[in-house]
KOLROTOR-177773 format. One record per residue: residue number from 1; chain; x, y, z of N, C-alpha, C in turn. Coordinates in pm, 1 decimal, padded with zeros to 6 digits. Layout:
residues N
[atom NUM; A; [X; Y; Z]; [X; Y; Z]; [X; Y; Z]]
...
//
This chain:
residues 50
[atom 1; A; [00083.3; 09619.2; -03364.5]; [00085.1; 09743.6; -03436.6]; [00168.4; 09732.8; -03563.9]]
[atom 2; A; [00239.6; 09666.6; -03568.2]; [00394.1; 09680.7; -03644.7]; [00318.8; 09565.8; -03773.0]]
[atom 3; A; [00262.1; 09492.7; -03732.9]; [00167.5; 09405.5; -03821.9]; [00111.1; 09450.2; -03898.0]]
[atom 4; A; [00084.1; 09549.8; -03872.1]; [-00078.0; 09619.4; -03962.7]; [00001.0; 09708.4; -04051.2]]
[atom 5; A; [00146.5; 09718.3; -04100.3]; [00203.8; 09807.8; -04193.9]; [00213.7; 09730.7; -04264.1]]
[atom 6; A; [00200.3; 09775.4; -04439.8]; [00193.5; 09729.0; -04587.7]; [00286.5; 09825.9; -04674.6]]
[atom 7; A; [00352.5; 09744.9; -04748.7]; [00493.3; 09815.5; -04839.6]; [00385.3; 09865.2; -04929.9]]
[atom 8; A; [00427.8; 09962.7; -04966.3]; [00344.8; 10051.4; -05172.0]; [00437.5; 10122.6; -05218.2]]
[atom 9; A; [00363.4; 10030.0; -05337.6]; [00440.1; 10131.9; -05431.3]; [00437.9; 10253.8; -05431.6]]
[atom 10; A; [00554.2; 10305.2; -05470.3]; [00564.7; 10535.6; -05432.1]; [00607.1; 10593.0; -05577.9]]
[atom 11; A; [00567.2; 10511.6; -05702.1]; [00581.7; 10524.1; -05794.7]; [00504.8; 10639.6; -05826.0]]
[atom 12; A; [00538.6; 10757.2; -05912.0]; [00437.5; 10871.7; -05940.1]; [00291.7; 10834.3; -05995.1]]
[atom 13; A; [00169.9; 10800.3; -05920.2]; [00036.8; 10790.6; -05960.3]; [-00013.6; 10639.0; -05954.5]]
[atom 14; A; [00101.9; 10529.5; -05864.4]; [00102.6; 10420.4; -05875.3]; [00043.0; 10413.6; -05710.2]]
[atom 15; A; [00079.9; 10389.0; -05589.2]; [00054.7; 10378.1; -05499.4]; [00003.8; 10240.1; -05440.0]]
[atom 16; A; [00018.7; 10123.4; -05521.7]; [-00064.3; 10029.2; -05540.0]; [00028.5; 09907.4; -05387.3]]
[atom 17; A; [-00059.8; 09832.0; -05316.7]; [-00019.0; 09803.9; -05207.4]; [00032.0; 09620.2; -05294.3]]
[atom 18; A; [00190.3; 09640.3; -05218.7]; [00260.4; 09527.1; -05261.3]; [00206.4; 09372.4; -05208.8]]
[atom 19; A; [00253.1; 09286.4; -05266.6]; [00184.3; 09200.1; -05179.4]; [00334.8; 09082.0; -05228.2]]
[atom 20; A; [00300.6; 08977.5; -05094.4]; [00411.5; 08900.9; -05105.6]; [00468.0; 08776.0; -05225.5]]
[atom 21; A; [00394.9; 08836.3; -05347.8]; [00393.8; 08704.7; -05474.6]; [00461.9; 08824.8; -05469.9]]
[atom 22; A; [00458.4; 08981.5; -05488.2]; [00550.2; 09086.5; -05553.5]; [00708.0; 09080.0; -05532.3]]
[atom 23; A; [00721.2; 08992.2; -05435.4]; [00892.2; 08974.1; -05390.1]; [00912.7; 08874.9; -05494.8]]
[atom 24; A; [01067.4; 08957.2; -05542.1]; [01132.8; 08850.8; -05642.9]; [01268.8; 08837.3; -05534.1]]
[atom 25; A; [01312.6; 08917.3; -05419.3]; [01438.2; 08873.4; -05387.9]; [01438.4; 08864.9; -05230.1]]
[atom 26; A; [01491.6; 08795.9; -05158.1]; [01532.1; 08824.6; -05043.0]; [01656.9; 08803.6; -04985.1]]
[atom 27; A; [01716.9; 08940.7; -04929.4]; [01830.6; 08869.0; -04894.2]; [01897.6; 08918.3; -04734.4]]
[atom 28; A; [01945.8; 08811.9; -04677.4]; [01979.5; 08883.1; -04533.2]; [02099.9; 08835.3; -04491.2]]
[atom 29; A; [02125.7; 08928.5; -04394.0]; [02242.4; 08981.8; -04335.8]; [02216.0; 09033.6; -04196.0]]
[atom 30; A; [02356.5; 09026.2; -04119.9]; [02373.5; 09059.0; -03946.7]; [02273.8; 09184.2; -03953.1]]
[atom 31; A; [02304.2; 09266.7; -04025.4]; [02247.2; 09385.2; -04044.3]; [02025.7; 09388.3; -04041.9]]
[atom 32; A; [02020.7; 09284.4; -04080.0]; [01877.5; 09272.4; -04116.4]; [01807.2; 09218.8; -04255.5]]
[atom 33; A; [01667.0; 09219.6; -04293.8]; [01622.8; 09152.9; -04398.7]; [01586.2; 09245.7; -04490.0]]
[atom 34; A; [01660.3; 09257.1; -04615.9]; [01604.7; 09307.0; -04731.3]; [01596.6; 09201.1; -04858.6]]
[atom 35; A; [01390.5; 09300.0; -04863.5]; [01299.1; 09226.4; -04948.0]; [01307.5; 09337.9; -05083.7]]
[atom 36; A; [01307.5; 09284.5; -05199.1]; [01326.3; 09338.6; -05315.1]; [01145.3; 09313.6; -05361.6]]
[atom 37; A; [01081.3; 09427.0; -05377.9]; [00951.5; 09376.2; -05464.9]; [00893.4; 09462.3; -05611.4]]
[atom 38; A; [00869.6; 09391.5; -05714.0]; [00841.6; 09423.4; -05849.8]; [00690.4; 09463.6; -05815.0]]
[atom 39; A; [00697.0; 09603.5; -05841.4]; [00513.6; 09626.5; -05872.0]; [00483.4; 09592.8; -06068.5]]
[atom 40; A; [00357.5; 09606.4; -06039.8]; [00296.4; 09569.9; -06212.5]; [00388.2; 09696.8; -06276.0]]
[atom 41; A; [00359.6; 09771.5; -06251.0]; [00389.5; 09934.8; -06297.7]; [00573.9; 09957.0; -06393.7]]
[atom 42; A; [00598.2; 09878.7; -06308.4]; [00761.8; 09827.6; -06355.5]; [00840.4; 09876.8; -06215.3]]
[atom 43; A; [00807.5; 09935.6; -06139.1]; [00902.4; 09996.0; -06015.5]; [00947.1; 09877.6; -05940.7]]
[atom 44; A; [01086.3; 09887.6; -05889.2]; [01087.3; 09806.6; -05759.8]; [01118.9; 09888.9; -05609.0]]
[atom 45; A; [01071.1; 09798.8; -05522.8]; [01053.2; 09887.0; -05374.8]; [01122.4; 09777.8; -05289.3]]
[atom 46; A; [01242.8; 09822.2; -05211.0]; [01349.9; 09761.5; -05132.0]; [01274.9; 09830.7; -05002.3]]
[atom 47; A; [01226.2; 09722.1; -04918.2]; [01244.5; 09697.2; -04781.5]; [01368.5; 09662.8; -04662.3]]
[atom 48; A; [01379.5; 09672.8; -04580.7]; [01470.6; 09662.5; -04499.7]; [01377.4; 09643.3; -04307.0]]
[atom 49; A; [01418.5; 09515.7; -04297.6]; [01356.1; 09505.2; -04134.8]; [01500.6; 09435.9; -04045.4]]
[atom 50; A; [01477.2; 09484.7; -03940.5]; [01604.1; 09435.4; -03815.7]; [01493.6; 09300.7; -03795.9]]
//
């Protein structure tokens, strides 16, 4: 189930589904994995997974 979720952009009128060339950063910690990703649009969208 947890597979089938996709990061997007939530940019006003952008919505466009991220994909993994869109990661410019990753960084982790005890806490968990945060993914930094650049849409075309100019937005970036921070993920966070345990």
């Amino acid at each position: 189930m947890l597979e089938n979720l996709a990061s997007t952009c939530e940019n006003a009128g952008c919505n466009r589904t991220l994909q993994e060339s869109d990661c410019m950063l990753v960084y982790q910690t005890e806490a968990g994995t945060r993914r930094a990703y650049e849409c075309s649009c100019g937005a970036v969208t921070i993920t966070v997974t345990k």
